[in-house]
C-alpha positions as a Markdown table, in Angstrom:
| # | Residue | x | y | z |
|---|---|---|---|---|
| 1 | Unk | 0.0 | 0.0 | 0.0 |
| 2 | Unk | 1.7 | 3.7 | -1.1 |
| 3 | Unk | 1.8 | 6.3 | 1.6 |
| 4 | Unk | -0.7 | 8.7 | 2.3 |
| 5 | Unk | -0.3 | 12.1 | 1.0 |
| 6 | Unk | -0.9 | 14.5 | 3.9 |
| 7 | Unk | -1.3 | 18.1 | 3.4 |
| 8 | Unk | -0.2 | 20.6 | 6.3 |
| 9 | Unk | -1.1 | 24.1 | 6.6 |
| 10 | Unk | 1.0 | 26.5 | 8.3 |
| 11 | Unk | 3.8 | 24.3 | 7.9 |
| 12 | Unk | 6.5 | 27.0 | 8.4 |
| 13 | Unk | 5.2 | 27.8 | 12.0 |
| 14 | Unk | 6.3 | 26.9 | 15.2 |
| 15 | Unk | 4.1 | 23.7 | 15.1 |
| 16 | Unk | 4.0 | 22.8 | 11.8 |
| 17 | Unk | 8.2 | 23.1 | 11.0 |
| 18 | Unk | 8.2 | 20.4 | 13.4 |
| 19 | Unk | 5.8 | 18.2 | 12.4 |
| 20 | Unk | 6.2 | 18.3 | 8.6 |
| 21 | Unk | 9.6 | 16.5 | 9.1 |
| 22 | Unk | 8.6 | 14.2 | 11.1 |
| 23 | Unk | 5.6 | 13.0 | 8.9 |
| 24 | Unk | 8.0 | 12.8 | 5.7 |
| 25 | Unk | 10.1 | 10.3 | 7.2 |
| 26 | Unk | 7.0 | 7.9 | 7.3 |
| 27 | Unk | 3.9 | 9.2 | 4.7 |
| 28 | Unk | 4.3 | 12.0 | 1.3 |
| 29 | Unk | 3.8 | 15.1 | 2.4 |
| 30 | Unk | 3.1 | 18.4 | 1.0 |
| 31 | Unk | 3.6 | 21.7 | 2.7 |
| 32 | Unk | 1.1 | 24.7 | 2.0 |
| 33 | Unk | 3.1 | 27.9 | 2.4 |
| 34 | Unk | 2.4 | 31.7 | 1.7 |
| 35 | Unk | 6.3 | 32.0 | 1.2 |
| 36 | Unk | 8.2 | 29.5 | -0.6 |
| 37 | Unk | 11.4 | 30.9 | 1.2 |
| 38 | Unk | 10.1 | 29.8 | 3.9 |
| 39 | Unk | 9.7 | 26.4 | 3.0 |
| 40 | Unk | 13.6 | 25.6 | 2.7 |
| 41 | Unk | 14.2 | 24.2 | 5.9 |
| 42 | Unk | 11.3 | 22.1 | 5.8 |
| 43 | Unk | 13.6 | 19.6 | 3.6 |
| 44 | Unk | 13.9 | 18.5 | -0.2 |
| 45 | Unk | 11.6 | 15.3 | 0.1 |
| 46 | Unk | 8.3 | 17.8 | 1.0 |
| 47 | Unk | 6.6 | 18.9 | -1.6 |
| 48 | Unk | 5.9 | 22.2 | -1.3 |
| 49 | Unk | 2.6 | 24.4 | -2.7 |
| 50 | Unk | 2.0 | 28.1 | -2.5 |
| 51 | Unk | -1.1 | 29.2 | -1.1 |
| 52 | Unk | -3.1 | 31.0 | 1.4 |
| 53 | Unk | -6.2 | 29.9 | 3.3 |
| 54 | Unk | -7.2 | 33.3 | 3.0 |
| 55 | Unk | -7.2 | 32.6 | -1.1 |
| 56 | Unk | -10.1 | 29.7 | -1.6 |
| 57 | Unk | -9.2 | 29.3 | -4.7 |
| 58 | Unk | -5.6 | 28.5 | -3.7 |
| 59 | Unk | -6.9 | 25.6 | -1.9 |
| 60 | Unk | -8.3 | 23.3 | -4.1 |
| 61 | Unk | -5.3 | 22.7 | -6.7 |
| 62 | Unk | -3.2 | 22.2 | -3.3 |
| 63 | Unk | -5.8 | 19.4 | -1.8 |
| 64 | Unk | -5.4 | 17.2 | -5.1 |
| 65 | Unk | -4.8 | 14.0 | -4.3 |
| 66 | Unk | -4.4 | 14.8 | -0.7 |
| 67 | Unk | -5.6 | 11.7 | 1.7 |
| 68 | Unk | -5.1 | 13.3 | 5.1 |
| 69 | Unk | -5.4 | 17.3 | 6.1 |
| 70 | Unk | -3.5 | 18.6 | 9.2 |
| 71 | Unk | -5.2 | 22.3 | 9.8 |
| 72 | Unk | -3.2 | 24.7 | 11.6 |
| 73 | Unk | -4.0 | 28.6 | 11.3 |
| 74 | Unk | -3.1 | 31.9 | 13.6 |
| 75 | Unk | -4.7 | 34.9 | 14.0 |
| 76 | Unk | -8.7 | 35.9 | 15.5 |
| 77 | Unk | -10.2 | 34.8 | 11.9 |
| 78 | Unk | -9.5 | 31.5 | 12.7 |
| 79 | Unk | -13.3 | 30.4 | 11.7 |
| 80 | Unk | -13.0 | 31.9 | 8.4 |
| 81 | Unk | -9.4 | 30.8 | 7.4 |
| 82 | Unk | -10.1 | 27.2 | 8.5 |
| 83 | Unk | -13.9 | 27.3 | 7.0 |
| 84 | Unk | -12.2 | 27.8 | 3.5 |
| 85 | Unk | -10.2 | 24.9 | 3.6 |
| 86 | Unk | -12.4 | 22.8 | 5.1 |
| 87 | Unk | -14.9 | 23.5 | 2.4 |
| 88 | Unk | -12.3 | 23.0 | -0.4 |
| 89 | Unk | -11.7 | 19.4 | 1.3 |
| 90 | Unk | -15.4 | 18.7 | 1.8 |
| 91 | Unk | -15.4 | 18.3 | -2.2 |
| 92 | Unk | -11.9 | 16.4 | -2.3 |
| 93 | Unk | -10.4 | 13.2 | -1.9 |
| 94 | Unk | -9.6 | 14.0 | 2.1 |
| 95 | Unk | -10.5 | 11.3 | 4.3 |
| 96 | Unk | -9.3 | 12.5 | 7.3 |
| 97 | Unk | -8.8 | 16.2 | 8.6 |
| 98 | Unk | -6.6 | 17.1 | 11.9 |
| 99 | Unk | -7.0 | 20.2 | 13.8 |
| 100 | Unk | -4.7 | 22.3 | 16.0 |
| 101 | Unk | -7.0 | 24.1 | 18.3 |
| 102 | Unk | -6.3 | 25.4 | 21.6 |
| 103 | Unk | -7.3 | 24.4 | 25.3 |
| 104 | Unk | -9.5 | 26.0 | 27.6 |
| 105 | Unk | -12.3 | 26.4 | 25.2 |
| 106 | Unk | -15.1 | 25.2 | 27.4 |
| 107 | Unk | -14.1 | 27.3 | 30.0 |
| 108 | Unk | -16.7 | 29.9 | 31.1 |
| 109 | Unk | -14.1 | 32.2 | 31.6 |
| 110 | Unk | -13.6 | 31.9 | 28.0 |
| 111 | Unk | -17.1 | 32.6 | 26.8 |
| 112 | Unk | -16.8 | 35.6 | 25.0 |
| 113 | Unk | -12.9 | 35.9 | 24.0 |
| 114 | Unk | -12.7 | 35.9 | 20.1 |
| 115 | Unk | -10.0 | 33.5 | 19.8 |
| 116 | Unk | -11.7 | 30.8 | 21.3 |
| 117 | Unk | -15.5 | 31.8 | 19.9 |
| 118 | Unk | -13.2 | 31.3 | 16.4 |
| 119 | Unk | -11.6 | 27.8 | 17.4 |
| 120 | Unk | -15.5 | 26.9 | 18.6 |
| 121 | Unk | -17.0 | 27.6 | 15.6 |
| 122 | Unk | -14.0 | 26.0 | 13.3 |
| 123 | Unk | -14.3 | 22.7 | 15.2 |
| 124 | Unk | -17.9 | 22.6 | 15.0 |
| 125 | Unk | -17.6 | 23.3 | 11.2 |
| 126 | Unk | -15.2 | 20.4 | 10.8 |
| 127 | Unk | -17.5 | 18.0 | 12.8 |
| 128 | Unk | -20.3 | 18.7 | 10.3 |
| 129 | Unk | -17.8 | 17.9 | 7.2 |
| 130 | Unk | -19.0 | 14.3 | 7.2 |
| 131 | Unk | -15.3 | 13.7 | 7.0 |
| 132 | Unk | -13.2 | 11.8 | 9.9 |
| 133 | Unk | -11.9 | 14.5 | 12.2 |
| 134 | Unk | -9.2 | 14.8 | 15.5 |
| 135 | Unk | -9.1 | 18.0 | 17.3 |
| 136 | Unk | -5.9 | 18.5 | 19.4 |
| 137 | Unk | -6.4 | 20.9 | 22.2 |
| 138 | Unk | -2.7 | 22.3 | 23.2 |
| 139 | Unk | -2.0 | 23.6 | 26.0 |
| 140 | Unk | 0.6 | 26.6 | 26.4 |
| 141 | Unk | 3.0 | 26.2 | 24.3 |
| 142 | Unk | 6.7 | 26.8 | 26.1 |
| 143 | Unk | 7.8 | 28.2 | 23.1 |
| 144 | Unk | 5.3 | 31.3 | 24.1 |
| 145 | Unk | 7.9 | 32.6 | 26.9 |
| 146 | Unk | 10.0 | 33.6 | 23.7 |
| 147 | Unk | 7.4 | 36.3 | 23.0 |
| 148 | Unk | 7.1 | 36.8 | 26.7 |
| 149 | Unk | 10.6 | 38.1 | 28.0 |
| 150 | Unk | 11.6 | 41.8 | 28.3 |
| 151 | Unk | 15.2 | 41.0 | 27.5 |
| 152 | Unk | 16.1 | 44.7 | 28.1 |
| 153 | Unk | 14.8 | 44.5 | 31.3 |
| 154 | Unk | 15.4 | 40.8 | 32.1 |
| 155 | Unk | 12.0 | 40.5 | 33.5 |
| 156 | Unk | 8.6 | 38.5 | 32.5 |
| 157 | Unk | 6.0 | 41.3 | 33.2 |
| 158 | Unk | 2.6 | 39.1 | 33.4 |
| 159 | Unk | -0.5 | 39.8 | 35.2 |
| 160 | Unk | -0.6 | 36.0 | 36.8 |
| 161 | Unk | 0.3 | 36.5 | 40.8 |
| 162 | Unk | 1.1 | 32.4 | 41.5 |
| 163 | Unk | -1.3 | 30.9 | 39.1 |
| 164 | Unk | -0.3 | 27.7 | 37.6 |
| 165 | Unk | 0.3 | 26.9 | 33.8 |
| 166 | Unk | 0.8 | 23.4 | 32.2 |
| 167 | Unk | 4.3 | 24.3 | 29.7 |
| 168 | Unk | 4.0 | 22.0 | 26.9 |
| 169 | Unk | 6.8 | 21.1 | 24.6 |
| 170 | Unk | 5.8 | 22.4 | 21.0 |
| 171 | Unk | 7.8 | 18.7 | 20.0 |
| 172 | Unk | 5.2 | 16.2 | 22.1 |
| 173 | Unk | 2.3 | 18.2 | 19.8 |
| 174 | Unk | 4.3 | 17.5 | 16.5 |
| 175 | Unk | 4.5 | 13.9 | 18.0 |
| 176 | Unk | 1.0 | 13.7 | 18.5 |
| 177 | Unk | 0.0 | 15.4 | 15.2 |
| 178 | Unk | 2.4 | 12.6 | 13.6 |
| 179 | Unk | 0.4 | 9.9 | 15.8 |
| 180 | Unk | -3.3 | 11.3 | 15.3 |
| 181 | Unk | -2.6 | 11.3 | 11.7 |
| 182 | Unk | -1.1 | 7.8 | 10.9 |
| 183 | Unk | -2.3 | 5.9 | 13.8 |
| 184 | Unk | -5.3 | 3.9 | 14.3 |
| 185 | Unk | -8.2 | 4.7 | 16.2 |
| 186 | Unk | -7.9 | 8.9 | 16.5 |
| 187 | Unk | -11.2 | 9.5 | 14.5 |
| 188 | Unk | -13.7 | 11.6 | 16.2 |
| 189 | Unk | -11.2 | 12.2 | 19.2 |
| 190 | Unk | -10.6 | 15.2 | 20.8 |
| 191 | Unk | -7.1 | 15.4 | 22.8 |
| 192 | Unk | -5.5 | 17.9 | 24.8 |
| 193 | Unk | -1.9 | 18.2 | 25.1 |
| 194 | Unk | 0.2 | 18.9 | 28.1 |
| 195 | Unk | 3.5 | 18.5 | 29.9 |
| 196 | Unk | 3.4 | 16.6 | 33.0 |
| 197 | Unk | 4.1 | 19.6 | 35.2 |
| 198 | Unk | 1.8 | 22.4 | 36.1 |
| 199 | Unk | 4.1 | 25.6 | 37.1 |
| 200 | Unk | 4.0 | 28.8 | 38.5 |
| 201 | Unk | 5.5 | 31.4 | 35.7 |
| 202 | Unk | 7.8 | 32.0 | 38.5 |
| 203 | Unk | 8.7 | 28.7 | 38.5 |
| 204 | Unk | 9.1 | 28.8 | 34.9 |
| 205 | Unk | 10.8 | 31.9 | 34.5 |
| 206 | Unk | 13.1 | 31.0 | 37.6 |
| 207 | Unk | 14.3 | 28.0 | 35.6 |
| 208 | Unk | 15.3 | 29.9 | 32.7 |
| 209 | Unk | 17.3 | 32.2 | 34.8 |
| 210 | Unk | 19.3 | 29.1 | 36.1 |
| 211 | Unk | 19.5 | 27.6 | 32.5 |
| 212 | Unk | 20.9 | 30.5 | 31.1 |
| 213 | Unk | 23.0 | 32.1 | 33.5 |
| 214 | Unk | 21.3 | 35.2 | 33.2 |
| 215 | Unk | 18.9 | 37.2 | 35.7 |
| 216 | Unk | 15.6 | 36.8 | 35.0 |
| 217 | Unk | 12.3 | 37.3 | 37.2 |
| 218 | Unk | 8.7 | 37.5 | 36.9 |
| 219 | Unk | 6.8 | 40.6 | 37.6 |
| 220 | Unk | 3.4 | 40.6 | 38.4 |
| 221 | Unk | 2.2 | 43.6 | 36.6 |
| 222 | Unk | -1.6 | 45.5 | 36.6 |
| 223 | Unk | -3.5 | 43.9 | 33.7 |
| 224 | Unk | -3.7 | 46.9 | 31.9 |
| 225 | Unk | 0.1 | 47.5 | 32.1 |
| 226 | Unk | 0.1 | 44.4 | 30.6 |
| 227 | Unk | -2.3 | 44.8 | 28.0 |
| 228 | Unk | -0.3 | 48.6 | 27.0 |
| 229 | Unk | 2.7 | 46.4 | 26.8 |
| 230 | Unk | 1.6 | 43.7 | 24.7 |
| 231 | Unk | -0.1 | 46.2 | 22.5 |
| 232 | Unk | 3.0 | 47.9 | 22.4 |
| 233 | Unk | 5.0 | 44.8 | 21.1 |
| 234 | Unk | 2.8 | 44.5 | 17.9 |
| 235 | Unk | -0.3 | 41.6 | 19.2 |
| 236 | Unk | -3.2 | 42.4 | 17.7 |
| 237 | Unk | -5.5 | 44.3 | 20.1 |
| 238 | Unk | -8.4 | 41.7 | 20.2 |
| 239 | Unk | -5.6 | 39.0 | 20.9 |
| 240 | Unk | -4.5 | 41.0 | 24.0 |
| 241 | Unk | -8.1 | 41.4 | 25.2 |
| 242 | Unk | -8.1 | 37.8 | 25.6 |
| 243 | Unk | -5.0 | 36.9 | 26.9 |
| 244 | Unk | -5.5 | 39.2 | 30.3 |
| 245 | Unk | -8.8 | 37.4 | 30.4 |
| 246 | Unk | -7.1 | 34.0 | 30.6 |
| 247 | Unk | -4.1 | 35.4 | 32.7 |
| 248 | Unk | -6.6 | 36.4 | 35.4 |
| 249 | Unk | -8.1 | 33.0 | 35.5 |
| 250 | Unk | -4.4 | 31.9 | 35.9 |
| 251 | Unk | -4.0 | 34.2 | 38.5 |
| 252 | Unk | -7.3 | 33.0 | 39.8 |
| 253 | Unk | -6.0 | 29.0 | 39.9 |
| 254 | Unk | -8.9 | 28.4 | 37.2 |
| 255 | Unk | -6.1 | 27.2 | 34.0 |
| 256 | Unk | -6.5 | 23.3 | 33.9 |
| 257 | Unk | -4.3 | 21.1 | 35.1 |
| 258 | Unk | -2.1 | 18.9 | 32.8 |
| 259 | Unk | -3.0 | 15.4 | 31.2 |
| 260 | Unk | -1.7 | 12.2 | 30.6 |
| 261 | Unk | -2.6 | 12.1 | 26.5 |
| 262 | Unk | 0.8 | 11.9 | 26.1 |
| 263 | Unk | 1.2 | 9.3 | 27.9 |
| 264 | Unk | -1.6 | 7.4 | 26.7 |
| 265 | Unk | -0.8 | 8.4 | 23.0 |
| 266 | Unk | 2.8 | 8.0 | 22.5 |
| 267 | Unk | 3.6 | 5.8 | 25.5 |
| 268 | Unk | 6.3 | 7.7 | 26.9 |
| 269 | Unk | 6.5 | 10.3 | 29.2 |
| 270 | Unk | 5.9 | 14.4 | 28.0 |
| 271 | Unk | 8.9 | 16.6 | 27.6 |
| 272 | Unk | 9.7 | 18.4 | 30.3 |
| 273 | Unk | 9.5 | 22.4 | 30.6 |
| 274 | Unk | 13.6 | 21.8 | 31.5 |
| 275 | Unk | 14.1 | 20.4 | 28.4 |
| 276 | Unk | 12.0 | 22.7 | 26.5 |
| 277 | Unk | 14.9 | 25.1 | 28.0 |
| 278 | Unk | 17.5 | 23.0 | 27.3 |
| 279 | Unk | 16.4 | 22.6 | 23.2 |
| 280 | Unk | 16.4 | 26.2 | 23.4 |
| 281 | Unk | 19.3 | 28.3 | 25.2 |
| 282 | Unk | 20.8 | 30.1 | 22.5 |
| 283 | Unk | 17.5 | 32.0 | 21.9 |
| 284 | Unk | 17.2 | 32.5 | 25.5 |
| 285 | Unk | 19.8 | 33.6 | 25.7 |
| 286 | Unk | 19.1 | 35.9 | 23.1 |
């Protein structure tokens, strides 16, 4: 029997530059890009296709002959960007469509932020495709502390007091992505991902400080000072609205503590946050 051929969208991201090598050392995969430039890395066995899920009509010539779909999109129009190319698959040869989503989405804290009304609505638009689905709910990502620290200052200013986070290695979700799509048994499954720990940002910034040698510490700033800062830094506005919303429920010890799916997927232990740190010096380093 050939290999499936397995489509994966945002493949140049943080996420999908790790998955896409992984999947071409065991299925044909093709990579859909806005900027073939940024494809090089990915390595000379994927096959690479210019397009934009913004663009419907970029979508279809990139599905041909596609067997399996793994969706991965940023920004707040998340429901539209997915829609279109879950659409374009729904008249394809896709048999099976993997989502990235994002954790905390039943939360009633989360209720009315945008991101997660958009990652509601996509994952209740691919559960109507009539197509098999898997949704993989991630939780943070470690890789997010990159985006986080005020090198200038060597501080971590976040609005989170002592509330508790579950650091997950953006690896063990490009493991699981790899699993969900050429396993058996994932259809219909909705998994969230997490490290095994569940830390302070203290804790986590703490540990980079000893990592790297250099002074770090976490300071727990007002939440607007923290919404001017992030604003400041180039997130979108809407995106800033609802992170304070979830770093108050942090703050408040309402995030969700961490799962075995790793575990019970890959049958090994997660990565740790340490060696999320480890994987990752130079840049903390900066």
């Amino acid at each position: 029997m050939s290999q499936p051929l397995i489509l994966v969208t945002g493949a140049t991201g943080t996420i999908g530059s790790l998955l896409v090598p992984r999947l071409a050392t065991r299925a044909r995969v093709r990579a859909l890009v806005r900027d073939p430039k940024k494809a090089a890395a990915l390595g000379a066995g994927v096959d690479v296709v210019t397009g934009d899920l913004s663009r419907p009509e970029t979508l279809a010539p990139a599905l041909a002959g596609v067997d399996k779909l793994f969706v991965i999109s940023n920004g707040i129009n998340i429901t539209e960007l997915e829609g279109n190319i879950f659409e374009a698959a729904r008249g394809s040869a896709v048999r099976h469509i993997v989502k990235l989503s994002g954790r905390h989405l039943d939360a009633d804290f989360m209720t009315d932020v945008p991101l997660a009304i958009s990652h509601r609505a996509a994952e209740a638009h691919l559960r109507s495709l009539g197509i098999d689905w898997t949704i993989i709910r991630p939780g943070m990502f470690a890789s997010n502390f990159l985006q986080l620290i005020d090198r200038a200052q060597g501080i971590v200013p976040l609005p989170v007091g002592e509330g508790r986070e579950t650091p997950t290695h953006p690896a063990d979700i490009a493991d699981a992505g790899v699993e969900t799509l050429l396993g058996d048994g994932h259809a219909g499954q909705i998994y969230e991902i997490t490290g095994s720990e569940f830390l302070s940002y203290g804790d986590m910034t703490e540990r980079i400080a000893s990592a790297t040698g250099r002074p770090l510490k976490l300071v727990d700033v007002p939440p607007e000072a923290a919404y001017q800062g992030m604003v400041a830094s180039g997130f979108p506005e809407t995106w800033v609205r609802g992170a304070i919303t979830f770093f108050e429920a942090v703050r408040q010890g309402r995030a969700y503590p961490p799962t075995d799916t790793i575990e019970r997927l890959l049958g090994r232990a997660p990565r740790s946050f340490d060696q999320w740190v480890q994987d990752n010096l130079a840049e903390l380093r900066g």
